[in-house]
C-alpha positions in Angstrom: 46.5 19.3 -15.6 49.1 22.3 -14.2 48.5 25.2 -14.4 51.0 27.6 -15.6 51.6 29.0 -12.5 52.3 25.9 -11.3 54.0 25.0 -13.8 56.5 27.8 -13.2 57.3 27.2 -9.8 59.4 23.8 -8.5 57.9 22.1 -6.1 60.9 20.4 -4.2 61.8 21.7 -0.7 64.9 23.4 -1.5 63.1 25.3 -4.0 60.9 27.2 -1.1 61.5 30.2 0.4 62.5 28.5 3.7 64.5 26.5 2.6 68.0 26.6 4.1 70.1 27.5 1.3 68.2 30.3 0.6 67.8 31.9 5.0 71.8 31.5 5.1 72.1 34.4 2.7 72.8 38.0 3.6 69.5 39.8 4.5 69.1 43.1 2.1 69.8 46.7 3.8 66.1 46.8 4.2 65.3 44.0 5.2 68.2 44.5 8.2 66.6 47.9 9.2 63.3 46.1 9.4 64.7 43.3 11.7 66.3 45.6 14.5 63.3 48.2 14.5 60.9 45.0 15.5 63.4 44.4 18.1 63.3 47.3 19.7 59.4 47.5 19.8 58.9 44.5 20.9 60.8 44.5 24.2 59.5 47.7 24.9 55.9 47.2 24.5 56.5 44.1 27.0 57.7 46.7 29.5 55.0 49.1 29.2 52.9 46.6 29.9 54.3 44.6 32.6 55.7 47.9 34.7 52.8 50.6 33.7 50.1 51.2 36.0 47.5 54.5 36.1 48.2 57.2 38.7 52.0 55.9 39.4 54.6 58.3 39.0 57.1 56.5 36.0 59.4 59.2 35.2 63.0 57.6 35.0 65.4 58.3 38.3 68.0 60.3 37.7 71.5 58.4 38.5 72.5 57.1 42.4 75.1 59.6 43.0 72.5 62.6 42.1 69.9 61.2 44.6 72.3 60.0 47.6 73.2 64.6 47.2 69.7 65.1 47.1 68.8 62.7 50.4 72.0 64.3 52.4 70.2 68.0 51.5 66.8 67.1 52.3 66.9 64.7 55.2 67.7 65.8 59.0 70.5 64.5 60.6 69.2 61.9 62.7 66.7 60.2 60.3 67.8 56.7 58.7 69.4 57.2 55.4 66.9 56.7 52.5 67.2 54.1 50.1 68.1 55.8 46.3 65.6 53.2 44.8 62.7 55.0 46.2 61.5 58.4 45.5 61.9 61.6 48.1 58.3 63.2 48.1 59.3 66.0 50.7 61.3 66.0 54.0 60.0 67.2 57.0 61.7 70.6 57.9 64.9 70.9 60.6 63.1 72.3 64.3 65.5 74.6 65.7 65.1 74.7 69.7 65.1 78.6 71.3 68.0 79.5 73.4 66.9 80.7 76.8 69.4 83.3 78.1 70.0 83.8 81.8 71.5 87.1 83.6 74.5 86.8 85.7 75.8 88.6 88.8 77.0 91.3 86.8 73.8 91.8 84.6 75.3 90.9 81.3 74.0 87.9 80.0 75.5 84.1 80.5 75.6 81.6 77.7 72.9 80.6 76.4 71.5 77.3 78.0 68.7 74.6 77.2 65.7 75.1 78.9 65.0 72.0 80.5 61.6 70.6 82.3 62.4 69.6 85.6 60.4 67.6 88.3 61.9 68.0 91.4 60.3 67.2 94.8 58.2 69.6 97.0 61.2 71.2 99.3 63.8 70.7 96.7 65.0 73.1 93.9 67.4 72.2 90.6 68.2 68.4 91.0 69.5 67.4 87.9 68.6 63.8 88.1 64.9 64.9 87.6 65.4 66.8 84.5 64.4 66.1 81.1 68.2 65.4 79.8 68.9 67.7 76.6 69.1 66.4 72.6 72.8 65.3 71.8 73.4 63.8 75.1 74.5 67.2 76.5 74.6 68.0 80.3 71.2 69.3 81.6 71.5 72.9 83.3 68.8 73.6 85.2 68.0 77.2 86.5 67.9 77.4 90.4 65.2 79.2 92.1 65.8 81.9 94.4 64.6 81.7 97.7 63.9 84.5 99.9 65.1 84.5 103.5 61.8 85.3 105.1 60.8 82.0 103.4 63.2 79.7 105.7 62.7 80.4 108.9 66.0 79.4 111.5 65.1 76.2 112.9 68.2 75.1 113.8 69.7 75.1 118.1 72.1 76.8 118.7 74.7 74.4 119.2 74.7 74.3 115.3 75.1 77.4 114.4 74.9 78.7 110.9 77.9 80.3 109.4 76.3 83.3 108.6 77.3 86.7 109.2 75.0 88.9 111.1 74.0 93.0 109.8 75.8 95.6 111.8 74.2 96.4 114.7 73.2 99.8 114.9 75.1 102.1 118.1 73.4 100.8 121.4 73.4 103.0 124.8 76.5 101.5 126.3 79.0 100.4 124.5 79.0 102.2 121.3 80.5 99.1 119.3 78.7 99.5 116.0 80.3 95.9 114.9 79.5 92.5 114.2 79.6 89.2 114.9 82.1 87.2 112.5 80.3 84.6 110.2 83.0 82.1 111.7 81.8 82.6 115.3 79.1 79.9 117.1 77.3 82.2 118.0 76.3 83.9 114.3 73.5 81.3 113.7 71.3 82.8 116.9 72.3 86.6 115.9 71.3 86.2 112.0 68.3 84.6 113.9 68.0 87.6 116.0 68.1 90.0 112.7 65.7 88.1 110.4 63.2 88.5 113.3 63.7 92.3 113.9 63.2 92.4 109.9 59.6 90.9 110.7 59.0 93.1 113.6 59.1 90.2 115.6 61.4 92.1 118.4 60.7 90.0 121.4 61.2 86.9 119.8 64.7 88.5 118.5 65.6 89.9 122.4 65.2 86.2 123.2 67.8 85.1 120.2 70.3 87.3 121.2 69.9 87.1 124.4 71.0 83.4 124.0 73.6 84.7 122.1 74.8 86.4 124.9 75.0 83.8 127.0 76.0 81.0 125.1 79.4 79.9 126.6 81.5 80.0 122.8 80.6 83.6 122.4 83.6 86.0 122.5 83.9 89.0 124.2 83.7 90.7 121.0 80.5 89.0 119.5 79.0 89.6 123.7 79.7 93.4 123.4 78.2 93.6 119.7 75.0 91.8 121.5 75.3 94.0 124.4 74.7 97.1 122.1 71.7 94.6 120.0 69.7 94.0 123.5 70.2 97.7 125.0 68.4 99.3 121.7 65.7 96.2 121.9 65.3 97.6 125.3 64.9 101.1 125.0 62.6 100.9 121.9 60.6 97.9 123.9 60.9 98.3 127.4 61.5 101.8 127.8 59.4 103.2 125.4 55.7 104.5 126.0 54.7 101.8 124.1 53.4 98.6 125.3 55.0 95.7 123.2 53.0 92.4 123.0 54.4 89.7 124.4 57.0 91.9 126.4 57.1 90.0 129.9 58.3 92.7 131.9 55.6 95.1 131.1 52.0 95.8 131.8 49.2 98.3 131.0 47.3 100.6 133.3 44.7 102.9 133.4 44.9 105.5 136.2 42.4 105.4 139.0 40.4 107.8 141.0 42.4 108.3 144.5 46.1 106.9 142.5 49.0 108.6 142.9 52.1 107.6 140.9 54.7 107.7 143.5 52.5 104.8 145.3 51.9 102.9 142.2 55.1 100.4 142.6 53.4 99.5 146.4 49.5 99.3 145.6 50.3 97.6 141.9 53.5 95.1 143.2 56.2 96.4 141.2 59.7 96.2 142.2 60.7 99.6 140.4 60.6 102.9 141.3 58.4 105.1 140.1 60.4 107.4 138.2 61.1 104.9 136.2 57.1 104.7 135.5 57.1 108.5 134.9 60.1 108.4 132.7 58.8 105.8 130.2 55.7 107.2 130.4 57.0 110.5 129.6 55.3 112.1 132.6 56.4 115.6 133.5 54.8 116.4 136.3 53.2 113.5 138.5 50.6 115.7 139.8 48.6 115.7 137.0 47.6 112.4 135.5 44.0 112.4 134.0 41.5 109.8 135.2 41.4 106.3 133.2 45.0 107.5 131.5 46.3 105.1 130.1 50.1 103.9 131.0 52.9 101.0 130.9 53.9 99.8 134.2 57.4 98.2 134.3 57.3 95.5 136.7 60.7 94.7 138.0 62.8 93.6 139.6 66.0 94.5 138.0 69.7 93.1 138.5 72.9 94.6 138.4 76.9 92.3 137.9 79.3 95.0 137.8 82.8 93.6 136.0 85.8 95.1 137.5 88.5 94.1 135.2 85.7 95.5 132.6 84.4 98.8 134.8 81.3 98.0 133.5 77.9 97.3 135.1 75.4 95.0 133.0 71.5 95.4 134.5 69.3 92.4 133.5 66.0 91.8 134.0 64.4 89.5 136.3 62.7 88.2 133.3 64.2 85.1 131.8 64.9 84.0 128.5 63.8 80.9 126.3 67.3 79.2 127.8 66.6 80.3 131.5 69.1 83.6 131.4 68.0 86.8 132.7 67.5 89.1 129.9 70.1 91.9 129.7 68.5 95.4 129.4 71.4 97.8 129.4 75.6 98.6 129.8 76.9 101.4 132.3 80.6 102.5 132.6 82.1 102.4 136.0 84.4 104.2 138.3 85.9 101.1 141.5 87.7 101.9 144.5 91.6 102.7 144.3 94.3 99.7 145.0 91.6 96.9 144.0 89.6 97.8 147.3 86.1 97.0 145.8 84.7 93.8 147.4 83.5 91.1 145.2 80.9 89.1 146.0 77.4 88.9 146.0 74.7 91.5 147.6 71.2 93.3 147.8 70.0 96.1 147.4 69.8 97.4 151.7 66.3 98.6 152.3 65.4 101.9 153.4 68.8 102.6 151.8 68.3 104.6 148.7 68.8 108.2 148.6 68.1 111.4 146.4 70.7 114.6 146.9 72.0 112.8 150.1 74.6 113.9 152.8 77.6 112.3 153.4 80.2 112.1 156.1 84.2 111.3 155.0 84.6 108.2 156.7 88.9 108.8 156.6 88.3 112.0 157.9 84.9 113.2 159.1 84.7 116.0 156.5 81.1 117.0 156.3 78.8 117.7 153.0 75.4 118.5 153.0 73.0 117.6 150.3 73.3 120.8 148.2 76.7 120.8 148.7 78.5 120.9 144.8 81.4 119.2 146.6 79.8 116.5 147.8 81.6 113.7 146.2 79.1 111.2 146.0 77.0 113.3 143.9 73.3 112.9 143.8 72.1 109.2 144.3 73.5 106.5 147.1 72.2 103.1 146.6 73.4 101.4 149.9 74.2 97.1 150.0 73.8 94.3 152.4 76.2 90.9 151.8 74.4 88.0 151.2 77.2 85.6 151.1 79.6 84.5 154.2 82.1 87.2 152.8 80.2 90.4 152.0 78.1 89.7 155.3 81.3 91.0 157.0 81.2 94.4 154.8 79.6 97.5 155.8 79.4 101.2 153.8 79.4 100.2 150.7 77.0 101.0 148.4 76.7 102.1 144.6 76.4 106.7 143.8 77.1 109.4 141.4 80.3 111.5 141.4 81.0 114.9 140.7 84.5 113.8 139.0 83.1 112.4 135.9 86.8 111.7 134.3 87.1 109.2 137.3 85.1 106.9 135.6 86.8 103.8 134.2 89.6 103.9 137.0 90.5 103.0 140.6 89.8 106.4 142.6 87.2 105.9 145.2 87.3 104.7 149.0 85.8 101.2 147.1 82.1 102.2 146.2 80.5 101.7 142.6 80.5 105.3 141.0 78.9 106.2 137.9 78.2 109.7 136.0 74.9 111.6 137.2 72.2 110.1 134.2 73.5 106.9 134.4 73.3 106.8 138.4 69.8 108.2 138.2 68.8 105.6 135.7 70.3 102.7 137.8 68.6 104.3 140.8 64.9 103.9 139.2 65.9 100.2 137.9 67.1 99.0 141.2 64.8 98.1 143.4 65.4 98.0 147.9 65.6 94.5 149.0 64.4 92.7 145.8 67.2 93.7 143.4 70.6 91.9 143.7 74.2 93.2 142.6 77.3 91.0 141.6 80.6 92.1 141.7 83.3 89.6 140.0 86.2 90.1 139.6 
């Protein structure tokens, strides 16, 4: 039996509400609405699911073009350029390096330059190739140490010498030339030498350097009258000076004995000097009063005179030698020679028993007589007679080496053919010169 219900409703397929006639109709505004909200959802909730995940940052990425700006801003220059897919948490911030600024000759600053870590060798200062090189691939500068003079001694001979000029020397005795050598001469290396020393109170050491100098065969006559002046201030601050220098060769120390008597010192203590030179460096007034066990420099001797003619100068050197060998020069003295060239040249010695104080003399041309206190007496107050010691001067007699009461002859061709020289200088040569031990050259 049906039911009513049933009854009601037809039971063939097309009568459902599947059926196919009755899906191909037009949905209903509502129904339409429905359909699209469900599609929305649905998709969506599948994403949630899929892509969500606690503790993730999910907030949607703004556009490429925003986030390729904000990567340019954010990153430094050199790091790799950041994918826009991924997210910028923070960029590390841009180190600036510190400018070091050096001072220039002048004092005003230079540009600034990159302070650079170098590792250069012991004994070498500012090689490049050891530097750390700078960021950019810029040329390492690298600040060069200064090194003091004092911190390189000269080392090298003096057949290399150094082109380096050497300080005015200060006015010596002789010559007066208060010049110096030229950087370019040979000879500069041995007198900057000289003048680093004398800077280290090192002043025998220097007397040798220059003294070298001196007689190095490439020297000018300029640079050997500049030395001249250099050795003749050595001496008298060395030598001739009260005080005994260490190391200084031609000197020695004394004390003063009971039953001494200065004017035999030079005989009982072997010195080839006489001794007013002892009482003149030892600034001894009166030689009759010396106090027992005082103390005093001996200056041993012998000295040696070359007298130049074409120069009219006389150069004494000790018989002390240099480093090289050479006699070391102790002093210049200005000449008067005989007229018409009548000087010999040659070699001689000082004739003993020769050597005179306030001595007569007898005009050889014309047998005019002066007596020793005689203000006329043309050869003044010292005669230092010589003996030839070659096959030439052997042959020569009455010549000898004096003072002169004309001092405006010096420097010219006025005597009978002696050596003259003004009344300190005589005296001085007279107390350096020593009878039968000190020679005299006389070139030309």
């Amino acid at each position: 039996m049906a039911l009513p219900s049933q009854a009601a409703r037809p039971m063939n397929i097309s009568a459902t509400k599947f059926s196919a006639s009755r899906s191909s109709r037009p949905l209903s505004p509502r129904k339409a609405a429905g359909w699209g909200l469900l599609l929305v959802v649905i998709p969506g909730f599948t994403w949630w699911a899929l892509s969500g995940k606690p503790g993730v940052n999910t907030q949607t990425q703004p556009p490429a073009d925003q986030m390729a700006a904000v990567n340019a801003i954010t990153q430094p220059e050199t790091a790799e350029p950041v994918p826009t897919g991924m997210p910028v948490l923070s960029a590390p911030p841009r180190q600036e390096q510190t400018p070091v600024l050096t001072m220039g000759a002048s004092g005003a600053p230079n540009q600034p330059v990159q302070q650079v870590a170098a590792t250069n060798s012991p004994g070498t200062t500012g090689n490049p190739g050891n530097a750390t090189p700078t960021p950019g691939g810029a040329e390492p500068q690298v600040q060069q140490p200064t090194q003091s003079p004092a911190q390189t001694p000269a080392q090298t001979p003096a057949q290399t010498p150094a082109q380096t000029p050497a300080q005015p020397a200060s006015p010596g005795a002789s010559s007066g030339n208060s010049g110096s050598v030229s950087a370019s001469s040979p000879v500069a290396f041995l007198v900057s030498q000289g003048d680093a020393l004398i800077a280290q109170g090192k002043r025998d050491e220097a007397r040798d350097a220059y003294n070298r100098a001196l007689f190095d065969a490439r020297a000018t006559e300029s640079d050997r009258s500049v030395l001249r002046d250099k050795l003749a201030s050595l001496a008298d601050a060395v030598t001739f000076s009260p005080r005994a220098e260490p190391g200084d060769a031609m000197c020695e120390t004394y004390s003063f004995q009971s039953g001494d008597r200065l004017v035999r010192l030079p005989y009982t203590k072997n010195l080839s000097v006489d001794w007013r030179l002892i009482a003149r460096v030892n600034r001894i007034a009166d030689p009759g009063r010396i106090g027992l066990n005082q103390r005093m420099k001996l200056i041993k001797g012998p000295f040696h005179a070359v007298v130049h003619k074409n120069a009219f100068r006389m150069d004494v050197f000790s018989n002390v030698t240099d480093s090289a060998g050479n006699r070391i020069f102790v002093r210049s003295f200005a000449v008067g020679l005989g007229e018409h060239g009548s000087t010999p040249t040659g070699a001689f010695v000082v004739k003993p028993k020769s050597k005179l104080v306030n001595p007569k003399w007898v005009n050889p041309r014309t047998g005019e007589k002066f007596g020793a206190d005689d203000p006329k007496n043309p050869i003044g107050e010292r005669w230092i007679g010589l003996d030839g010691t070659d096959p030439t001067t052997k042959l020569l007699s009455g010549y000898g080496i004096h003072g002169t009461i004309e001092p405006e002859s010096i420097g010219h061709e006025k005597s009978m053919g002696c050596v003259r020289l003004v009344d300190r200088d005589v005296e001085f040569i007279y107390e350096l010169l020593f009878e039968g031990a000190s020679t005299v050259e006389i070139r030309p």
